[in-house]
N, C-alpha and C positions, 0 to 999 in steps of 0.2 A: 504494500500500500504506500502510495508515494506522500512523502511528509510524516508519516508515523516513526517513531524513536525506534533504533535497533535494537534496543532492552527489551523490545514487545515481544521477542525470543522467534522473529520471523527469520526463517532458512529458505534458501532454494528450495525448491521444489524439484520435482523429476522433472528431466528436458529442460531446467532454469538452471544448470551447474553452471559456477561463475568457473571458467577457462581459464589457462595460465597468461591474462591478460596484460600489458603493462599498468603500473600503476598511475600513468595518467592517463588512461583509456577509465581503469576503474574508479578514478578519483572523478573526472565527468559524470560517469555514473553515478555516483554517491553524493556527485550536486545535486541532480536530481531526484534524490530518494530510492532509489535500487540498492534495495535489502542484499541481493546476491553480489551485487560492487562491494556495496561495505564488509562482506565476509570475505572477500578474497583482498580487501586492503588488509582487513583486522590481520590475516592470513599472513600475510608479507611483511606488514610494519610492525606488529605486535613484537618480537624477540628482538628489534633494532630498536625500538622504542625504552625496552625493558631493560636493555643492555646500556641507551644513556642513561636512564635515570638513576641505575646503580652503580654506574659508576660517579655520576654527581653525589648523589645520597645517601650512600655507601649501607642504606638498610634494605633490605628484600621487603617489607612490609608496604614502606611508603614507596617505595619502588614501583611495588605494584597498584598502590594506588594512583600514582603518578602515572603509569602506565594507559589504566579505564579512563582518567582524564580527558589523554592527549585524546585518543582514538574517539571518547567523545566529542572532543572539541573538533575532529577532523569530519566527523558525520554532521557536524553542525556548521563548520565553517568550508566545506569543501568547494563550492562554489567562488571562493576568495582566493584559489590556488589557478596561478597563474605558468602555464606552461612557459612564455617566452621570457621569464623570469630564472627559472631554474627547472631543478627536475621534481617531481611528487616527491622522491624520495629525500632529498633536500629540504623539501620544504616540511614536510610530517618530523623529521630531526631537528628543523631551528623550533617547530613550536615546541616537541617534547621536552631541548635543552631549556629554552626559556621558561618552559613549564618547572621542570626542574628544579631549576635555579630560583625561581621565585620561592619554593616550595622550601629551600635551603635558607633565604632568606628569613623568610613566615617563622622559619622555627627558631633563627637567631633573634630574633624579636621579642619572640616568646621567652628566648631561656632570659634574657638582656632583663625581658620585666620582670621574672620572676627574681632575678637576683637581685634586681632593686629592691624588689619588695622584703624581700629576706635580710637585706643589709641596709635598710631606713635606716637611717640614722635617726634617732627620737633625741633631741637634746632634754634628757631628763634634770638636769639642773634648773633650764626654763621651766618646764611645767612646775618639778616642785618649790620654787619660788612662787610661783602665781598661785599655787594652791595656800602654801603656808601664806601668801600676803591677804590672799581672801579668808581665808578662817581667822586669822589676825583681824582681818576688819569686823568679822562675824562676832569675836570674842570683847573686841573694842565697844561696837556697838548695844552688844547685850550689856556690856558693864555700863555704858553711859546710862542706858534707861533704867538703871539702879540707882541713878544719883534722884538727888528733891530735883523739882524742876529750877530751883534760883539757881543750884550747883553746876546744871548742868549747862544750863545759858549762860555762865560764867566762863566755864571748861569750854566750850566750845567755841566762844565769840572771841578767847582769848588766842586759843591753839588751831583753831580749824579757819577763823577769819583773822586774824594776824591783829588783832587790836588788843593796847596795851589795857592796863589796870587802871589807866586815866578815862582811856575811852570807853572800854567794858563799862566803866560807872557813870561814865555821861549816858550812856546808850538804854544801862538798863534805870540810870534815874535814884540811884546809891551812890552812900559814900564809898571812898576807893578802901577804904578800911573794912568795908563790909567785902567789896570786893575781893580781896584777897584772903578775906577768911573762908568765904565761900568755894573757892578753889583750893585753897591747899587743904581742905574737908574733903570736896572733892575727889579731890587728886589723890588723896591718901583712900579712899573708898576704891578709886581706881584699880590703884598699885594694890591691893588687898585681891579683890575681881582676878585683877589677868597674873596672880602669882606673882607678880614683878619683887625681890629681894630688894 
């Protein structure tokens, strides 16, 4: 059947035997969809095919997958094979090698990422910095909300907004005497909280 895939497990037929034809005679044919071309190409290029690929790929396995490839790619592209270019057999060898060689590539790729992946570098000193600064902030701010509320608008306005014991008491409207009793009560509530010696 012409245009149906050669996987459909179509053979000659009796009186359809494909003949010891050349293979650009066969490879016209296999532009066309003739089942019995493409088994006398499969026939001919199949062991030259299998023979580059193992020597590029040096496995039998991917060898022979590289192999079903090409000889796909030639039932599907055979029509793009140009006789005043080269010969069939020329030309079924530069896809198989290129085929190949991509296939060589594919796999350097693969092992490349995986050893990336496997030698990340994690700079574990960042992380556990940024962990101990947050739980630090965590254990900061659980302690602040243990102070009175004057102590703690004191402590903060003083250390976290940069204003002195003059301006903390213009600000909150006290004298600076008050101010500073308030924070160092505070401050020693603090140091109490975060363990601080």
């Amino acid at each position: 059947m012409v245009g149906s895939d050669p996987a459909d497990g179509a053979r000659p037929g009796p009186g359809q035997r494909a003949g010891p034809q050349s293979l650009e005679v066969c490879l016209a044919a296999v532009a066309r969809g003739d089942h019995a071309a493409f088994r006398a190409v499969y026939d001919q290029a199949a062991p030259a095919v299998l023979g580059i690929a193992r020597r590029v790929l040096r496995d039998p396995a991917q060898s022979e997958e590289v192999m079903q490839e090409v000889l796909l790619e030639v039932w599907r592209t055979a029509a793009r094979f140009d006789p005043s270019v080269g010969s069939a057999t020329a030309w079924i060898m530069t896809v198989a090698h290129r085929r190949a060689v991509d296939r060589v590539r594919s796999e350097q790729r693969a092992a490349e990422r995986e050893l990336r992946a496997a030698t990340a570098s994690i700079a574990y000193d960042d992380v556990t910095e940024a962990v101990e600064s947050t739980l630090d902030q965590e254990r900061v701010r659980r302690c602040l909300d243990g102070l009175t509320d004057l102590q703690r608008e004191s402590v903060t306005l003083a250390y976290y907004g940069g204003y002195s014991y003059r301006e903390v008491a213009q600000l909150l409207g006290v004298a600076v005497g008050t101010v500073k009793t308030r924070m160092r009560d505070g401050l020693i509530r603090l140091r109490d909280c975060l363990g601080v010696e």
